[in-house]
Every structure is written in structure tokens, then in C-alpha cells.
N, CA, C and O of each residue as an XYZ file, in Angstrom:
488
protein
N      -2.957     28.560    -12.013
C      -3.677     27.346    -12.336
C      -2.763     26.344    -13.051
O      -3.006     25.139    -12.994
N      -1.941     26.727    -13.578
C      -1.234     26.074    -14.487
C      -0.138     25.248    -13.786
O       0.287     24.133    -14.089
N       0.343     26.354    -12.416
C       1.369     25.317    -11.589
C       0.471     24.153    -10.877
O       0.884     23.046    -10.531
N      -0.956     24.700    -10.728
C      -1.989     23.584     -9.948
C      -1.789     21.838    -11.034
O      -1.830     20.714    -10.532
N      -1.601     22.123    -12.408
C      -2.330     21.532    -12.805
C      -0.710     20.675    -13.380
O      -0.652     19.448    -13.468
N       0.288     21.444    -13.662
C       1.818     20.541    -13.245
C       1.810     19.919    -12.345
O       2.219     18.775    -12.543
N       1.440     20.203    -11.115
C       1.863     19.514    -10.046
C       0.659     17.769    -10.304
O       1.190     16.659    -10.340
N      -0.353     17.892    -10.394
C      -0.456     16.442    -10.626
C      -0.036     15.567    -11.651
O      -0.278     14.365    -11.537
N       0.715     16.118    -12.886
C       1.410     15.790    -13.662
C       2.415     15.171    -13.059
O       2.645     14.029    -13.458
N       3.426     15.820    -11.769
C       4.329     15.404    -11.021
C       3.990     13.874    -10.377
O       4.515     12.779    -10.578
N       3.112     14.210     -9.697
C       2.295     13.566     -9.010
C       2.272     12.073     -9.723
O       2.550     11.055     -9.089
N       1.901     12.071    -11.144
C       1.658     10.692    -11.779
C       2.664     10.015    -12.410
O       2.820      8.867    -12.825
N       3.541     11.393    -12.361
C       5.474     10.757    -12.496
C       5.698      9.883    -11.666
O       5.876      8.709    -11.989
N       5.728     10.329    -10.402
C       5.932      9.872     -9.246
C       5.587      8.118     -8.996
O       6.276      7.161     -8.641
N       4.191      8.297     -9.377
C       3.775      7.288     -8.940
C       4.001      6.221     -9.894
O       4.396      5.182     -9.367
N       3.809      6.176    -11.613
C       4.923      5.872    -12.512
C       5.922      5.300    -12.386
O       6.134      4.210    -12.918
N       6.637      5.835    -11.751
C       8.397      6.074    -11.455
C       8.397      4.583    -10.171
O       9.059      3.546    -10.155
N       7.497      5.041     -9.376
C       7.392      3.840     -8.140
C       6.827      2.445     -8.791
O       7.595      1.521     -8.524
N       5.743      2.056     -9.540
C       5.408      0.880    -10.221
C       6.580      0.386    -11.185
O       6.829     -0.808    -11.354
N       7.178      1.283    -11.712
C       8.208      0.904    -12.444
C       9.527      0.410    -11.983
O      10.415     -0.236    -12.539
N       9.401      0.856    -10.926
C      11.088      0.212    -10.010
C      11.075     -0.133     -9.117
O      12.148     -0.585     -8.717
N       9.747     -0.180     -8.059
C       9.615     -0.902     -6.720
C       8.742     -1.722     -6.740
O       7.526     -1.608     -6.892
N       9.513     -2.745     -6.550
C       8.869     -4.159     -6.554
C       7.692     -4.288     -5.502
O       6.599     -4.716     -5.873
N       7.904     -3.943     -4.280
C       6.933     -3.687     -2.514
C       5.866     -3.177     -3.715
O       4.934     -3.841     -4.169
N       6.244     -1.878     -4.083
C       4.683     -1.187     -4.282
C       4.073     -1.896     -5.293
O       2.865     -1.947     -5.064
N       4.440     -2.590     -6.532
C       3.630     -3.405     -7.194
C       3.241     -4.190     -6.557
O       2.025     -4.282     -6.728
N       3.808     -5.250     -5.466
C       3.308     -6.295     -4.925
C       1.756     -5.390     -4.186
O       0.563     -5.664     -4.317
N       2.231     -4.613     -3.651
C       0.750     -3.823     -2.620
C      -0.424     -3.423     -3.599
O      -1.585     -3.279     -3.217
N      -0.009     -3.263     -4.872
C      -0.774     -2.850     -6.026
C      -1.919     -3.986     -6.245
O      -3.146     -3.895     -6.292
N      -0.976     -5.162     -6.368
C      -1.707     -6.620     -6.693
C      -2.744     -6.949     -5.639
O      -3.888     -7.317     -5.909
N      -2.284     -6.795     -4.482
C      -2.677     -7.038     -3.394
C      -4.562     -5.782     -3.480
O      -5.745     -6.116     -3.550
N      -3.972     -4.597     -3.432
C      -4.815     -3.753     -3.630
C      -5.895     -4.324     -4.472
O      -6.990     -4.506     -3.939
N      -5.705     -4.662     -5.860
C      -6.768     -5.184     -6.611
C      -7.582     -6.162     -6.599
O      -8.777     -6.232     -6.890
N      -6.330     -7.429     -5.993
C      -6.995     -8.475     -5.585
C      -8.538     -7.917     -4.489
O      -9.687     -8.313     -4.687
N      -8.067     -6.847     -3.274
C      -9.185     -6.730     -2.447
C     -10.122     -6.307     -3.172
O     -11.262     -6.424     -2.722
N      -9.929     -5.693     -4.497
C     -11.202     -4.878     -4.545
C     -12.040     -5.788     -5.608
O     -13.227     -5.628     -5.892
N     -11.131     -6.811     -6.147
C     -12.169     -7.949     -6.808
C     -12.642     -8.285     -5.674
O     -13.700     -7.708     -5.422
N     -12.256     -9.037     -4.834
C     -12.998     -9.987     -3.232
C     -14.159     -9.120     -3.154
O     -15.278     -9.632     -3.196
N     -13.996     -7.669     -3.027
C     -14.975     -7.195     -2.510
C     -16.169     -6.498     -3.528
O     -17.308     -6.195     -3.170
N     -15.695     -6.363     -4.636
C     -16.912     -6.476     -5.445
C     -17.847     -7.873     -5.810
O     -19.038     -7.772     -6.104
N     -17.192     -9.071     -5.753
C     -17.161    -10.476     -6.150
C     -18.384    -10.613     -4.903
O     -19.545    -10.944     -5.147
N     -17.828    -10.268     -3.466
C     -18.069    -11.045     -2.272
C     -19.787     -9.775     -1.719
O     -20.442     -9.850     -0.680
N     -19.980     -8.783     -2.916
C     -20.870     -7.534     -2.734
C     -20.466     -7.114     -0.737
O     -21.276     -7.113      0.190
N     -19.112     -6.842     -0.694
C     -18.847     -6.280      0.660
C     -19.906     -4.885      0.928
O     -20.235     -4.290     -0.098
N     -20.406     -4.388      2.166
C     -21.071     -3.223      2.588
C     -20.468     -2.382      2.161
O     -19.254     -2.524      2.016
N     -21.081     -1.263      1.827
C     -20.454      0.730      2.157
C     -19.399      0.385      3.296
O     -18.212      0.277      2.990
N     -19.738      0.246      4.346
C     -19.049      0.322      5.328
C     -17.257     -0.537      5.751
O     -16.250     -0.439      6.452
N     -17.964     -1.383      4.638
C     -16.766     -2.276      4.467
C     -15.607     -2.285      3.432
O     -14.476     -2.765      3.511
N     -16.359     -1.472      2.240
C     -15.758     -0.734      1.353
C     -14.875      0.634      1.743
O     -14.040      1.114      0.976
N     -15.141      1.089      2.832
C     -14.886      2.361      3.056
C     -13.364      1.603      4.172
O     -12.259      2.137      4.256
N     -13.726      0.471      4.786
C     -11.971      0.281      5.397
C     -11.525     -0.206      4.449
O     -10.344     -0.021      4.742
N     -11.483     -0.772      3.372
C     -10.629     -1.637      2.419
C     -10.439     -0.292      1.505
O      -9.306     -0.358      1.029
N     -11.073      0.858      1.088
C     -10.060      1.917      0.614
C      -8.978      2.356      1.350
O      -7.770      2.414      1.123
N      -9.930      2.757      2.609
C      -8.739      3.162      3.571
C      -7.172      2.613      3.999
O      -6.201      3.247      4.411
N      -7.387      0.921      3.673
C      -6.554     -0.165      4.104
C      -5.714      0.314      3.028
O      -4.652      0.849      3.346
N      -6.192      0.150      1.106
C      -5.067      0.337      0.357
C      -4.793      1.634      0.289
O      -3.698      1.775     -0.255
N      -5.302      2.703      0.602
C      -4.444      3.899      0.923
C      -3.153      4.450      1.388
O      -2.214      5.124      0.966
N      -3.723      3.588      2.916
C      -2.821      3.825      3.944
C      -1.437      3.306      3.546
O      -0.353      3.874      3.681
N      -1.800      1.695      2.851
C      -0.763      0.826      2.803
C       0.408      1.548      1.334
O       1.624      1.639      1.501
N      -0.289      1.973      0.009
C       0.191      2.912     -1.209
C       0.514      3.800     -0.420
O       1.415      4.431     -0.973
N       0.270      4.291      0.716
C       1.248      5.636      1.084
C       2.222      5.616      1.658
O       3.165      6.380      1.450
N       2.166      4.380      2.831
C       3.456      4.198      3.109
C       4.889      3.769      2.441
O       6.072      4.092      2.552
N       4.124      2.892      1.713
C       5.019      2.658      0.892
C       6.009      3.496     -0.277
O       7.195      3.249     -0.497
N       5.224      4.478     -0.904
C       5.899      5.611     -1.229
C       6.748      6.640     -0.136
O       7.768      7.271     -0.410
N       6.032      6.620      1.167
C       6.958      7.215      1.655
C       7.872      6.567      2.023
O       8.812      7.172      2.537
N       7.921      5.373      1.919
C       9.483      4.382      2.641
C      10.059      4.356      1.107
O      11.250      4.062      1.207
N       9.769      4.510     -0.041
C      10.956      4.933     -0.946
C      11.143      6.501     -1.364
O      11.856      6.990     -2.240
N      10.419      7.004     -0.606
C      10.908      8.622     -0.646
C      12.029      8.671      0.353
O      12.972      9.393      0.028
N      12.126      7.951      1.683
C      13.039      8.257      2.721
C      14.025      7.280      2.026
O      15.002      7.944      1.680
N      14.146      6.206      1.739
C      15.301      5.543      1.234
C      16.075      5.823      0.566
O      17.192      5.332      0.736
N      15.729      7.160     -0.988
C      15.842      8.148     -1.622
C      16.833      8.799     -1.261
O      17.969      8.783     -1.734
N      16.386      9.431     -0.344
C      16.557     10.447      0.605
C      17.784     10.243      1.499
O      18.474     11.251      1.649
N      18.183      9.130      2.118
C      18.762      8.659      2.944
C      19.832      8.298      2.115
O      20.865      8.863      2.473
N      20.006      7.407      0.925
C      21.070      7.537     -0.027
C      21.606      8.558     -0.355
O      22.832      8.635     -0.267
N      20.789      9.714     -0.863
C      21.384     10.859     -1.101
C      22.111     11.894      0.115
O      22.802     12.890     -0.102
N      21.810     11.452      1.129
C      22.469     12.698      1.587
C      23.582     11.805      2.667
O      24.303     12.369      3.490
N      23.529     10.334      2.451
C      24.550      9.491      3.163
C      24.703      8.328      2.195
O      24.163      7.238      2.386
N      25.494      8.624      1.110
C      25.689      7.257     -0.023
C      26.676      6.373      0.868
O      26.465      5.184      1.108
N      27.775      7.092      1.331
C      28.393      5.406      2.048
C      27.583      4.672      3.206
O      26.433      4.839      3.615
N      28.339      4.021      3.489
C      27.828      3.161      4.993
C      27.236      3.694      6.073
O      28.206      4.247      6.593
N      26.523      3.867      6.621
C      26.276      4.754      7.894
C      25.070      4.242      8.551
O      23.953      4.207      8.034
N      25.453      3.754     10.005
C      24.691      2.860     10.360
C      23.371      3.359     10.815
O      22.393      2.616     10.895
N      23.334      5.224     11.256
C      21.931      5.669     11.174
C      21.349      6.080     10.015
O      20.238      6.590      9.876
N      21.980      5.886      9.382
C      21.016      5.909      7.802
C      20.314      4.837      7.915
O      19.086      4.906      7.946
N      21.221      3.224      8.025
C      20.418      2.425      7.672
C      19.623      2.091      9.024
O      19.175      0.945      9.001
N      19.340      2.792     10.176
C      18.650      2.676     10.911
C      17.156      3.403     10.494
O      16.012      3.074     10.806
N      17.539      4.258      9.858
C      16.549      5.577      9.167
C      15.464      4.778      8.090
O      14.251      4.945      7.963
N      16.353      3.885      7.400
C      15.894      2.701      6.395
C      14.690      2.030      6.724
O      13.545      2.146      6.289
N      15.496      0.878      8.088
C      14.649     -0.033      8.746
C      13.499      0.719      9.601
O      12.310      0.410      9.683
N      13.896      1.340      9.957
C      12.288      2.602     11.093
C      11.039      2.775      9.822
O       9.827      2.987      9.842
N      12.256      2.519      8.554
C      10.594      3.097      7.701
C       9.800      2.267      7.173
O       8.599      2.442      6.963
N      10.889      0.662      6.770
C      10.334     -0.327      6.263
C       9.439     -0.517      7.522
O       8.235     -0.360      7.320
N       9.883     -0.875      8.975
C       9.160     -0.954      9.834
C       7.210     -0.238      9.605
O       6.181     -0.889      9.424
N       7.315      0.587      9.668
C       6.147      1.266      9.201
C       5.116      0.814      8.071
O       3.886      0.749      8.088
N       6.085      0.515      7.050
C       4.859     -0.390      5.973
C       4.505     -1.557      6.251
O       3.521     -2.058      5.708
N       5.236     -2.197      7.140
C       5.016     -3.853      7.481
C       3.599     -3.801      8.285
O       2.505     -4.285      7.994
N       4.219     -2.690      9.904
C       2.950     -2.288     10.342
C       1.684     -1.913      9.586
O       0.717     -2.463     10.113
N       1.461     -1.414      8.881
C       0.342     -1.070      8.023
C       0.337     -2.160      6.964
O      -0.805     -2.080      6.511
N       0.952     -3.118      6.320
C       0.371     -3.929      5.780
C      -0.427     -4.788      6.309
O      -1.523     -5.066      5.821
N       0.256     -5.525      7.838
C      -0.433     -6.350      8.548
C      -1.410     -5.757      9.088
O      -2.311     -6.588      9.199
N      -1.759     -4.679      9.523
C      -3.026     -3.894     10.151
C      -3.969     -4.399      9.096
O      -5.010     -4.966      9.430
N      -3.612     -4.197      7.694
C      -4.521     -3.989      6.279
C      -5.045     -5.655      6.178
O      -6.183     -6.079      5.978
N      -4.367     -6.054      6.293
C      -4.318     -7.912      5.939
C      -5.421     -8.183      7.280
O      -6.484     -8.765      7.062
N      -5.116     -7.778      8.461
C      -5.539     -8.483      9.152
C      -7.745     -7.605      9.439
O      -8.685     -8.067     10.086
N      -7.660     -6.548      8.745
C      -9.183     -5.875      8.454
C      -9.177     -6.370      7.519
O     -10.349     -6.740      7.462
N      -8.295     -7.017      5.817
C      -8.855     -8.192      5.001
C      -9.740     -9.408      5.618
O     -10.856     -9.872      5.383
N      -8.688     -9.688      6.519
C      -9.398    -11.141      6.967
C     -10.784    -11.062      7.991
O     -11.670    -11.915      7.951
N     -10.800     -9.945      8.859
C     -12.237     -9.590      9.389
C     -13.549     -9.523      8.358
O     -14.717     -9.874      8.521
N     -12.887     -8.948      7.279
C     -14.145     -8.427      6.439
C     -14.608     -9.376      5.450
O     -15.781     -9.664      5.211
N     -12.900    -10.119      4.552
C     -13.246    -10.969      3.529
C     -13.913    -12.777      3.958
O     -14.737    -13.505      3.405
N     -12.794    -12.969      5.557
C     -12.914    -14.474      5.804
C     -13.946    -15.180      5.932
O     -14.088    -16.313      5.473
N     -15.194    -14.207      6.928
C     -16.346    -14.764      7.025
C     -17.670    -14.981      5.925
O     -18.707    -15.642      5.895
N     -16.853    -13.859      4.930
C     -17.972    -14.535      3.897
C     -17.302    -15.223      2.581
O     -17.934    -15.367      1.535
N     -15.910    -15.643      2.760
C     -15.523    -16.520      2.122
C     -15.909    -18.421      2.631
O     -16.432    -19.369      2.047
N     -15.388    -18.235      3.809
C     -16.418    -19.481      4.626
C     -17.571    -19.744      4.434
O     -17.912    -20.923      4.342
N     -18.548    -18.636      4.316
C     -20.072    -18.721      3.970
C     -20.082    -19.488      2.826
O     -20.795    -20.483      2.701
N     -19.234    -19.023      1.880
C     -19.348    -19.360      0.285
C     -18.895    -20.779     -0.024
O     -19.147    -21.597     -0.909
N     -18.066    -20.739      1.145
C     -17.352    -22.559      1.320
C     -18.686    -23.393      1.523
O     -19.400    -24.082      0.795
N     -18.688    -22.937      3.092
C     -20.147    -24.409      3.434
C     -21.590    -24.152      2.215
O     -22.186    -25.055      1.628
N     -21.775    -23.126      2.141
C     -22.954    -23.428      0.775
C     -22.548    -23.944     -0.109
O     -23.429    -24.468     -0.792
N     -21.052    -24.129     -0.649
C     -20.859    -24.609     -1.774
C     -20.633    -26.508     -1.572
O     -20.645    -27.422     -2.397
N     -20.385    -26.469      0.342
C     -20.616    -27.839      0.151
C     -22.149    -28.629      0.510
O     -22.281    -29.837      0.318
């Protein structure tokens, strides 16, 4: 039980360790919160709540894993090496994909009832 209960100790290192030195994942952080004001603010559905967790999930995970492989990729190739930094870009690739996936179920879910809130307000 005790290694159960280190390991999320690890766990909040980790994630610690990432707010503290990666700029991407704070920015996704901000981003993250911002949605979840919109969507408490904007009273989004269950249903709509349930992709906008999913959205900042997906998006906080990739992102840790594109500085776990970057990590990773330094360490076991510190000089130059052009499939390392191919190894790099394949991963940033991946969070971009999933940010814009995330942004673009923002704008399905948040836009139309930000518009709503526009024309009633004019």
C-alpha cells in the first residue's frame, strides 16, 4: 500500500515539475480553466461537460507526454541527430493535433451560446 500511495506522490512531482518549466503545459493549463469558467459561466450540458473534460485531458496528456519523449530523446541522443529531432517534431505534432481537435469542440460547444449572449445583449 505504501508503494500505491508513493507512486501518486510521484505522480504530483511530475506534474509540479511540468507547470514549473513548461511553458506549452501552463499555456494548456490557462486554456483548460479558461474552458471550465465558459462553461460553468455559459451553464454548458452534462454532455457538454463531459467533451470539454475529455478535451483538457486529452490535451494535459499529450503534452506531458511530448515532454516525457523530449526528455527522453535528449538523454539518450544529447548531440545533433536528425532522428531524434524527427522523434521531437512527430510528438509536438501530436499535441498540436489534439489541441486543435480541443479548440475546435471549444468552438462547437462554447460559440453558439456565446452569440446567443451577444444578440440578447444587443
Amino acid at each position: 500500500m505504501k508503494k500505491f500511495i508513493r507512486g501518486f506522490g510521484y505522480a504530483f512531482k511530475g506534474l509540479k515539475y511540468a507547470a514549473a518549466t513548461q511553458l506549452n503545459f501552463r499555456v494548456h493549463l490557462v486554456a483548460a480553466l479558461i474552458a471550465v469558467y465558459l462553461g460553468y459561466g455559459l451553464h454548458i450540458s452534462t454532455h457538454e461537460w463531459l467533451w470539454v473534460i475529455l478535451c483538457i485531458a486529452i490535451v494535459l496528456v499529450m503534452e506531458l507526454l511530448n515532454t516525457a519523449i523530449e526528455f527522453l530523446t535528449d538523454l539518450v541522443s544529447p548531440d545533433h541527430n536528425e532522428l531524434a529531432g524527427h522523434v521531437k517534431d512527430v510528438s509536438a505534432g501530436a499535441v498540436l493535433i489534439t489541441a486543435i481537435a480541443a479548440l475546435l469542440i471549444g468552438a462547437i460547444i462554447f460559440l453558439p451560446k456565446i452569440l446567443l449572449l451577444i444578440q440578447h445583449a444587443a
